[in-house]
Each structure stands twice: as C-alpha cells, then as structure tokens.
VOMITOR-882826 format. One line per 10 residues: number of its first residue (from 0); their letters; for each residue x, y, z of C-alpha. Coordinates in Angstrom, 1 decimal, padded with zeros to 4 digits. Layout:
NUM = a = X/Y/Z | ...
end
This chain:
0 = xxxxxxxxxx = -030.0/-028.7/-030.9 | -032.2/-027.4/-028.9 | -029.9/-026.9/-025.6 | -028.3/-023.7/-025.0 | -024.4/-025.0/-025.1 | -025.1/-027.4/-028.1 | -026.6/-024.1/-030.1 | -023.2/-022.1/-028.8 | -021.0/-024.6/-029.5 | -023.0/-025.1/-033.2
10 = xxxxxxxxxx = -023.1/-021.3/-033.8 | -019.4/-021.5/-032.9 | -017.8/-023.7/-035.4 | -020.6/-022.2/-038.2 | -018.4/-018.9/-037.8 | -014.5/-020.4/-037.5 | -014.9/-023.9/-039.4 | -012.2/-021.7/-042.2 | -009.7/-021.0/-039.4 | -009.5/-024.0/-038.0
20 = xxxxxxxxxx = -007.0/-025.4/-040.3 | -004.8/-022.4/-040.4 | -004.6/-022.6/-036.3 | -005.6/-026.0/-034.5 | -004.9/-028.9/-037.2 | -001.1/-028.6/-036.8 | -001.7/-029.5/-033.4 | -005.0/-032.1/-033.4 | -003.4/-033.9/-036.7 | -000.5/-035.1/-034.5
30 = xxxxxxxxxx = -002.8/-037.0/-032.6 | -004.7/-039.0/-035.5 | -002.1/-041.8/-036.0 | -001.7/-042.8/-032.1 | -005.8/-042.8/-032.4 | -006.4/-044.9/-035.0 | -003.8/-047.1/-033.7 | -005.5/-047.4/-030.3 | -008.9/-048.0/-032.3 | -007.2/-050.5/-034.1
40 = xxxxxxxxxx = -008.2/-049.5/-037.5 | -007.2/-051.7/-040.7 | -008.6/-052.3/-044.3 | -012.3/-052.4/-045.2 | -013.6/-051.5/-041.9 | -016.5/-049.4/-041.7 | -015.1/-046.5/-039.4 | -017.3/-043.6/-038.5 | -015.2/-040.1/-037.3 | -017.6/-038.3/-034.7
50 = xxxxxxxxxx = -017.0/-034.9/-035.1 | -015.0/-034.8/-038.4 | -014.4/-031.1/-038.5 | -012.1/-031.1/-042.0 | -011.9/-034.6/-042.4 | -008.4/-035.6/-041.5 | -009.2/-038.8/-039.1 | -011.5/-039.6/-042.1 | -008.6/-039.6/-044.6 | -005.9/-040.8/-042.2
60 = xxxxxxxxxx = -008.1/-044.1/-042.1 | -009.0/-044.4/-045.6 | -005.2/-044.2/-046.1 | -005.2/-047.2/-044.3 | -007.6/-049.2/-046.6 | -010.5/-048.4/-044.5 | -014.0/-047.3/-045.6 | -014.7/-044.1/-043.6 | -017.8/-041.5/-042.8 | -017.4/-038.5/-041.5
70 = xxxxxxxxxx = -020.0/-036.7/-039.4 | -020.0/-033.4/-037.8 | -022.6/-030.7/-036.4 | -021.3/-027.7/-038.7 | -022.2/-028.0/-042.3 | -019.7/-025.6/-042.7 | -016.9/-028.4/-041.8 | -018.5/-030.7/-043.7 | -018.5/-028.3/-046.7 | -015.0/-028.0/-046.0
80 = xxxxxxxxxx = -014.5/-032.0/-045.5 | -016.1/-032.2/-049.0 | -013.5/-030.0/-050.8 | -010.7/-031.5/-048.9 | -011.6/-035.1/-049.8 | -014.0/-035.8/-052.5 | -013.6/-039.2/-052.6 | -015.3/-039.5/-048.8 | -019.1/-039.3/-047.6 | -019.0/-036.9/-045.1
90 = xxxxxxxxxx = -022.7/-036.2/-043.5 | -024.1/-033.5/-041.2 | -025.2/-034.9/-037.9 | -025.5/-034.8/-034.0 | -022.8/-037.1/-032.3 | -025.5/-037.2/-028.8 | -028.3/-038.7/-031.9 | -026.3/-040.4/-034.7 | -028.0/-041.3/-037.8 | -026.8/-044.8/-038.2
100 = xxxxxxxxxx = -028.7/-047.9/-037.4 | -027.6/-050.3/-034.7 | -024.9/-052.4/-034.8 | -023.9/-051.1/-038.5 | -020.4/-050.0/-038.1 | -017.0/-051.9/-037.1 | -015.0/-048.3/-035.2 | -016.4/-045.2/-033.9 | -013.5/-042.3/-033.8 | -013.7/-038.8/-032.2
110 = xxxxxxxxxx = -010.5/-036.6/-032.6 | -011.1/-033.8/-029.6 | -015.3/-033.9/-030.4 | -016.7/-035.0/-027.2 | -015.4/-031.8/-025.5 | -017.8/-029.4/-027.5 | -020.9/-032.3/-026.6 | -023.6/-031.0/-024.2 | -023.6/-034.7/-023.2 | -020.5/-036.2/-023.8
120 = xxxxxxxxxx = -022.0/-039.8/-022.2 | -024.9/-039.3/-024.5 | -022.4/-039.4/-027.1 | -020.0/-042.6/-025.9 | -023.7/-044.4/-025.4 | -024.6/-043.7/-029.4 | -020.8/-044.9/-030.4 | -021.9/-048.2/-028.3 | -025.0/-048.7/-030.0 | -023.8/-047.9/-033.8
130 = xxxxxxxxxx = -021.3/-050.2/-033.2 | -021.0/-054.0/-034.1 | -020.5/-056.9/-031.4 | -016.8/-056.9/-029.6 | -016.5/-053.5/-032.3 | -013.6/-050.6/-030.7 | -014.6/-047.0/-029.7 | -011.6/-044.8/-029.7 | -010.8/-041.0/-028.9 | -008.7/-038.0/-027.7
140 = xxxxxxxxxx = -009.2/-035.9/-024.9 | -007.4/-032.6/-023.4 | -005.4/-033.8/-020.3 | -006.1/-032.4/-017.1 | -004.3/-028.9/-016.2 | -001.4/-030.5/-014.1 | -000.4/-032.6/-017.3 | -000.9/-029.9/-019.8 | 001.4/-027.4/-020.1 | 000.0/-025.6/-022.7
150 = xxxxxxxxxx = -003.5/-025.7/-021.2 | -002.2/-024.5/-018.3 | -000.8/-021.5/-019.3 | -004.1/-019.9/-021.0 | -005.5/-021.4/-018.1 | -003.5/-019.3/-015.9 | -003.8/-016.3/-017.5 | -007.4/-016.4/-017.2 | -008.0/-016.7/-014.3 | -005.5/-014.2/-013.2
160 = xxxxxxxxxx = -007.0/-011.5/-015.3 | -010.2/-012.4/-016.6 | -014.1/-011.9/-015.2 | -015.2/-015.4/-015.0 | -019.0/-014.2/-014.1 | -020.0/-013.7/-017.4 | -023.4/-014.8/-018.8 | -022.5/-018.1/-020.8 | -024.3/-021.6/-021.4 | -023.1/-024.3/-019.1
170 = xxxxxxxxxx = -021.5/-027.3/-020.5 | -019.7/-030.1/-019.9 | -016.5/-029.8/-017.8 | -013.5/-028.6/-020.5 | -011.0/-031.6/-020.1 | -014.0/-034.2/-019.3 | -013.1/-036.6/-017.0 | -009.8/-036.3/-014.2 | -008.8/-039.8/-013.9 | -009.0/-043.5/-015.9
180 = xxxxxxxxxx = -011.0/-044.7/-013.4 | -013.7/-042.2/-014.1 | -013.2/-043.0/-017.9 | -013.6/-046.6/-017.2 | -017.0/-046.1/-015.4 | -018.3/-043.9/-017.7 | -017.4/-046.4/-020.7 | -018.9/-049.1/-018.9 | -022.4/-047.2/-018.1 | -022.1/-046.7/-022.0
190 = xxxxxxxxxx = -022.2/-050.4/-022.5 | -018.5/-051.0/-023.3 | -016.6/-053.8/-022.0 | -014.6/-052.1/-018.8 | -012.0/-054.8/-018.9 | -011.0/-054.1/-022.4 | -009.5/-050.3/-022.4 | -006.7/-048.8/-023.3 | -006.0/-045.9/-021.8 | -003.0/-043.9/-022.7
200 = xxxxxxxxxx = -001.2/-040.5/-022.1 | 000.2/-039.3/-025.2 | 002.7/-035.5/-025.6 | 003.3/-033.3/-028.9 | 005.1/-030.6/-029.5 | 002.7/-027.3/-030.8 | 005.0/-025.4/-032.9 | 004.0/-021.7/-033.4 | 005.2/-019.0/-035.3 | 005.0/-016.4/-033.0
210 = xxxxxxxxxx = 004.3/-015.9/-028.8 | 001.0/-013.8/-029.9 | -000.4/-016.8/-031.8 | -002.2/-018.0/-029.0 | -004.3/-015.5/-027.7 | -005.3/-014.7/-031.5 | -006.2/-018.6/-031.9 | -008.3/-018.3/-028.6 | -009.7/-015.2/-029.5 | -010.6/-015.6/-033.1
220 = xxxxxxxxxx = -010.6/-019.4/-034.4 | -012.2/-021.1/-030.9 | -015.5/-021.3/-029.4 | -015.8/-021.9/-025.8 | -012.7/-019.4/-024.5 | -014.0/-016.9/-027.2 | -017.3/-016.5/-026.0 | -015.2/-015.8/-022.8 | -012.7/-013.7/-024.2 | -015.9/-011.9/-026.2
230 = xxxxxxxxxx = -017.3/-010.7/-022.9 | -013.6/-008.8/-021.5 | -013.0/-005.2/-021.4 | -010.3/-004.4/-023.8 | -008.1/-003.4/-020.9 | -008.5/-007.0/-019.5 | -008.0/-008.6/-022.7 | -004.8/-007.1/-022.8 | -003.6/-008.1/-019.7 | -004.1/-011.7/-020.3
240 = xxxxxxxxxx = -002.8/-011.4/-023.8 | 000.5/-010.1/-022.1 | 000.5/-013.2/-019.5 | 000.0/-016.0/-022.1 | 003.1/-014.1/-024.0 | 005.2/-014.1/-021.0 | 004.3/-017.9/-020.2 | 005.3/-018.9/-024.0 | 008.6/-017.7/-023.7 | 010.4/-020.5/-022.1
250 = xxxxxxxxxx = 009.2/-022.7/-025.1 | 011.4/-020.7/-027.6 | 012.6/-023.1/-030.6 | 014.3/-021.6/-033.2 | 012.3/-019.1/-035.1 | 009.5/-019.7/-032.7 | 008.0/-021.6/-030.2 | 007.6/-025.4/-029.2 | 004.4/-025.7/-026.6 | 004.2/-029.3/-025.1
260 = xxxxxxxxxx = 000.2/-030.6/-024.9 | -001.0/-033.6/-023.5 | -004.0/-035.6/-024.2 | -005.9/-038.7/-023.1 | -006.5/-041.8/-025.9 | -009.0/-044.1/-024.6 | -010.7/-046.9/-026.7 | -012.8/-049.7/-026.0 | -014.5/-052.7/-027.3 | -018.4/-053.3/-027.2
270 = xxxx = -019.5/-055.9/-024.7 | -021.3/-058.2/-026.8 | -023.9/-058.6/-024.1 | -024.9/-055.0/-025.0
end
C-alpha cells in the first residue's frame, strides 16, 4: 500500500468497517444475486469475492453450493466476515496483488470493490490471471450520474455547495468507466475474451428511514465523500446537508423514503489464449 489513495481508501474502511452494515448493505446486498447470476456461479466452484467487506457475496455463493474465499484490504472487514460466517476462509489481501497462484480459481467476484482500487485495471488483470481457462470475472459498478438518481443528487449538492479544492489523494474516477465500450476494451487489455461480455444495467430501490440518512452515511460510514465532507466549514456542511434533504423528498414511501440507484454488472470469460 504504498500509494497515497490506496493508504486513504485502507485507513478508510479500518475506521467504518462496523457501520457499514448498518448503512450500505441494505443497498449493495440487492445487487449480489443479479451478480452471481451474471458470473454464473453454481456448486463446487472455487469463487474468490475481491473486496469482501462483511462477507455477503461470499455467503450468497456458498448458499449456492459453491466453495468461496473472501478477500479484502481491511482486516477489520475480514474480522467482521469472520464473525458473520465462521464456516468461510476469508483472507486479508490487495485486490491490484492477489495472493492466489495462476490459473487456481473457477470465478472472480467484486461487489462495488474496484471503485476504492488505485488501479482498478491492475485489479481486472489479477482476476484474469487467478483465473482458470474460459473461467467468468464478474462485478458491479456505480452507474454514471445521468443514470443514477441517487448519485446524482449528493452529486448535486456538492458541487453546489462544497470547496472541491481540497488537499485529497487522487484516485481513480468514482463511477469508473462511462460507457460498455470502454468496459469492453479495458476487459480485453486485461486478457478477457471481448466477445464474451455481458453487460447489464440493473435499478433497486434504497429504502431509508429518514431524509437525513444520507448525508450522515456520507459523512460518517464512507470514505472518499468523507474525506471531502471532513475538509467543509460547518456552515457549508450545512448547506449541502439541507440540498440532499430537499432532493430526497420526491422519493417519499410510506414512513420513509425509496431512492432509485443504478449500477453496471459486467462479467467475462478468460480467453484461453491468455
């Protein structure tokens, strides 16, 4: 870890790995079964989960009769993993460096990780090498802004309100890549088989109990928007706290809110030439 972002990003989940349950599982669990569909996953396979956080990809496939590993940066998620599900091997480890030897493993899965990568190719090259001949990668992404309602609205209140010339590491863009085509060509530099991807759009509902919940899950239980959030005046922290409120409240459902989010699920098979 010795680049600035992957140290933030490390340092990051160390301090919220016990919030993220309480705040972004309700959302990121909803898109574990359309994943492991994409990746194809069935029993016995050897599945490694890149960026495990608490496990649930990991669990979701050995529900499925799979043998899973789960692998994340934070020993604090894995120590979390650990208590959740006793009955899986869940290892500490860098997704950009994995710690498996070539060709050993029959899926690669990453739920949301390659977003907090320094290099997210990096990453999609190690999934290519761990795996075995004509083996699937699969994984989510954040859509773009124009897809993602609720991206866009934190998004807007941001940059309405916020300083955006703070002193933070530079990383990776937040929602990766714009189009297919750029996931395609990335895959394919990678060593994946172009021809073979899937690429799908997939929508969930975020239900929250309250219009305030997202500028306390941004604030408190994330990395990348907190360490922007960190560097606010309090006067400007309350200004965008009172924009992402206002933008919430044409989602009212019932006792609380219903948030549409959007992501990418892309997988891929390994070109056997690789």
């Amino acid at each position: 870890m010795n680049d600035a972002f992957t140290k933030f990003e490390h340092e990051g989940w160390q301090r919220v790995a016990d919030k993220y349950d309480s705040t972004w599982s309700s959302s990121t669990r909803q898109f574990i079964p359309p994943l492991l569909d994409a990746a194809a996953v069935s029993g016995k396979m050897s599945i490694l989960d890149v960026g495990c956080g608490p496990g649930y990809v990991s669990a979701a496939a050995a529900e499925r009769g799979a043998i899973p590993i789960g692998l994340d940066f934070s020993e604090e998620m894995i120590a979390i993993a650990k208590k959740k599900f006793p009955r899986i091997e869940f290892r500490e480890g860098d997704a950009q460096n994995l710690p498996f030897p070539d060709a050993s493993v029959d899926r690669v899965v990453a739920n949301f990780s390659l977003l907090h990568l320094a290099k997210p190719e990096r990453a999609c090259a190690e999934a290519c090498r761990v795996l075995k001949n004509g083996g699937r990668f699969a994984f989510t992404t954040w859509a773009k802004i124009s897809e993602n309602p609720f991206v866009k609205l934190v998004d807007d209140a941001i940059r309405a309100h916020a300083n955006l010339d703070v002193d933070l590491p530079q990383g990776p863009p937040h929602y990766l890549f714009e189009s297919e085509e750029e996931f395609r060509k990335t895959l394919e530099r990678a060593g994946f088989d172009s021809g073979s991807m899937i690429f799908k759009v997939h929508r969930i509902e975020w239900k929250l109990p309250s219009a305030q919940f997202i500028f306390d899950a941004e604030r408190n239980a994330g990395v990348r928007t907190a360490g922007l959030l960190a560097k606010q005046t309090p006067d400007v922290l309350q200004k965008i706290q009172t924009a992402i409120e206002k933008a919430v409240q044409p989602y009212a459902k019932g006792n609380g809110f219903a948030i549409p989010k959007t992501a990418y699920i892309v997988a891929i098979s390994k070109n056997i030439r690789a």
